[in-house]
C-alpha positions, 0 to 999 in steps of 0.5 A, spaced: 181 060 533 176 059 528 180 055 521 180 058 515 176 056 510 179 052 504 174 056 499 174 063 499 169 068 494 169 075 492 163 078 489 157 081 491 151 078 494 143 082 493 137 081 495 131 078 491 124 080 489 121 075 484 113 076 482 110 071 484 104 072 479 102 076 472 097 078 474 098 082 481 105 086 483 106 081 489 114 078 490 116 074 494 123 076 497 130 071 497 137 071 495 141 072 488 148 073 487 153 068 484 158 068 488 154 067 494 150 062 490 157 058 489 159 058 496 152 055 499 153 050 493 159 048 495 158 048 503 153 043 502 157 038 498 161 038 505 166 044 503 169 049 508 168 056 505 167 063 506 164 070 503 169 076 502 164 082 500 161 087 503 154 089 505 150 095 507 148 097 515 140 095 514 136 089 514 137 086 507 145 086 509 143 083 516 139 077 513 145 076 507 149 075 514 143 070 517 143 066 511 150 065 510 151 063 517 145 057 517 149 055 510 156 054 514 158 059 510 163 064 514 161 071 515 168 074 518 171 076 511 164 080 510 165 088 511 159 092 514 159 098 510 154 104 514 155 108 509 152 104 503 145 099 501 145 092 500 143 091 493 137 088 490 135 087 484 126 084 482 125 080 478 118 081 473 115 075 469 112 076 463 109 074 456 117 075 453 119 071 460 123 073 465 125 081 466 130 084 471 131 090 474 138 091 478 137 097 484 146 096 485 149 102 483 153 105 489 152 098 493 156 096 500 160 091 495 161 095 488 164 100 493 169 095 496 175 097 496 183 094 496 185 095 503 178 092 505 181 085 503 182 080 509 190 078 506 190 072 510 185 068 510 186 070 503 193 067 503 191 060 507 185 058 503 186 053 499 182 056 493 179 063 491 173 064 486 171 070 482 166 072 477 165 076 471 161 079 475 166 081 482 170 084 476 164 089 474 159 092 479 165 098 481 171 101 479 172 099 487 170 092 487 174 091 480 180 093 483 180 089 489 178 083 485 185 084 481 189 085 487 185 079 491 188 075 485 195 078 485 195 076 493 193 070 491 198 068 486 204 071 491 201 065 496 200 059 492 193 060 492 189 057 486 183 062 482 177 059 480 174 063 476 167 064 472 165 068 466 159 070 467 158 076 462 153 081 464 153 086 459 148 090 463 153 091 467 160 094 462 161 094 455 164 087 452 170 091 450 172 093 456 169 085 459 174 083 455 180 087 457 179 085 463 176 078 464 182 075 458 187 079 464 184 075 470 184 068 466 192 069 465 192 068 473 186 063 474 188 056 475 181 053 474 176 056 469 167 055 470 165 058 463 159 057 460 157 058 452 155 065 451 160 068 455 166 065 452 164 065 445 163 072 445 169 073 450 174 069 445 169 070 439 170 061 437 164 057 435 168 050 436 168 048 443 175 045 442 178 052 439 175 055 446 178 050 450 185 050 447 184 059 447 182 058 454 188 053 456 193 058 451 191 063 456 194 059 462 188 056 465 190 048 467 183 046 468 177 049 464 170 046 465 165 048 460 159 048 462 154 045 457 147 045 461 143 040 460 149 037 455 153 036 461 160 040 461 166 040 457 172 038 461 179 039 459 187 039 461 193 040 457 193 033 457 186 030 456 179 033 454 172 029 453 165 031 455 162 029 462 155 028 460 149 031 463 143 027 467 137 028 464 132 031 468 126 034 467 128 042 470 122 046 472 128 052 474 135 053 471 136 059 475 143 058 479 145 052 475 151 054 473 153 056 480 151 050 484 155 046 478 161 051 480 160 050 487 160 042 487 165 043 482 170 046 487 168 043 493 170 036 489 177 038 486 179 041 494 176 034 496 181 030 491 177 028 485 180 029 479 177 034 474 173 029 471 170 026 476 168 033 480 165 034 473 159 028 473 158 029 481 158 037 479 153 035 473 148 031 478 148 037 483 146 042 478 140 038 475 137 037 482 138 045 483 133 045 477 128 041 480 125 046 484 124 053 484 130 059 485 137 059 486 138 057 493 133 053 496 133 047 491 142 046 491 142 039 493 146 036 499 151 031 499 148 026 501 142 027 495 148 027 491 151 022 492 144 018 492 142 020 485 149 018 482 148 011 485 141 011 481 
């Protein structure tokens, strides 16, 4: 019988149309999704994990499922939806940078529902991550996002959880509602700075952590770029520097730096020494271009932070 994975994530894996040059409408296909970027992020540095999602019954579904399999990242939790499409989103290069157009609305995983949760699994992880973004592509998907928490906190299960505000997505009213009720039940939490100012409205990185641990987090790393993290407990907070580099890319940085991040803590590193192992593994994802294919393994890790 197959182990469940130590690391489960909710949320919602798409397929990827970048412009590869200004001047001719050609894209070259790939992978988007946080979650599932989090989770090849963490499979790499060595961690069991799984993805709880859905995808359509066509071939962009069938190539999510390819992907996940060549990362170790298991499949058994992902639901085949035959009556909905995997989404996509393209990704348009301009002289005002980067434009993203999201074709989601009604796909497999926005529609993935509450009775759809693998409640065992989910009771035997050792950890569940989600995102801003699983609580806000569907009604559907939202509730599921919520009622996988309440399973999880019934089992012992510790939540992580990302911010990731997408304002396209849902007004920040509602944002907040939602994402302030998911942060009472979260045990460790993956902000990053423009979300969390405008989730708790503070400029000072010590008056976010200490509205962030008051919410009942007992881990908060607070994601810097390439200043690092800020890293804080009830007990102690310091700033784990960042490692200069020179990034060509910052695309899934944060996700690579959660999936190291967890991938760590579940190995037994305490928080601030996952976070400089998760600072590493987030500037080598920048030295190459899109979100998947330059996350680094654990021996490249491991190699740089011996330098």
């Amino acid at each position: 019988m197959p182990q469940t994975p130590n690391i489960l994530a909710l949320g919602e894996a798409m397929i990827e149309f970048n412009q590869s040059t200004r001047s001719k409408p050609n894209y070259l296909q790939g992978f988007g999704g946080d979650v599932s970027n989090f989770l090849i992020a963490a499979a790499r540095q060595g961690a069991s994990t799984g993805f709880v999602s859905a995808v359509g019954n066509d071939h962009f579904g069938q190539l999510l499922l390819d992907l996940w399999r060549t990362e170790n990242v298991d499949t058994s939790t992902v639901r085949v939806d035959h009556d909905a499409l995997t989404g996509v989103y393209f990704v348009s290069h301009g002289e005002n940078g980067h434009r993203f157009d999201y074709l989601r609305a009604g796909s497999a995983a926005s529609r993935y529902a509450p009775s759809h949760l693998p409640l065992d699994p989910i009771a035997a992880a050792k950890v569940v991550h989600l995102s801003g973004i699983s609580l806000a592509i569907g009604v559907n998907a939202c509730d599921a996002a919520l009622a996988a928490i309440d399973h999880t906190r019934k089992h012992g299960v510790k939540i992580s959880f990302d911010t990731n505000l997408r304002l396209k997505l849902w007004p920040l009213a509602r944002a907040r509602a939602v994402m302030l009720e998911a942060l009472h039940q979260t045990d460790i939490c993956l902000p990053s700075w423009d979300d969390v100012t405008l989730l708790t409205g503070q400029e000072d990185k010590d008056a976010i952590v200490d509205a962030l641990l008051a919410l009942g987090p007992k881990v908060v790393a607070l994601k810097l770029g390439k200043e690092g993290a800020y890293v804080a407990t009830p007990e102690e907070r310091r700033v784990v520097p960042g490692r200069v580099v020179n990034a060509v890319d910052t695309t899934g940085a944060g996700d690579c730096f959660g999936g190291a991040f967890i991938a760590r803590l579940v190995a037994g590193d305490d928080p601030f020494t996952a976070a400089r192992y998760a600072n590493a593994a987030a500037s080598l994802s920048t030295q190459g271009y899109g979100a998947v294919a330059p996350i680094p393994d654990k021996a490249t890790v491991e190699s740089a932070l011996k330098e």
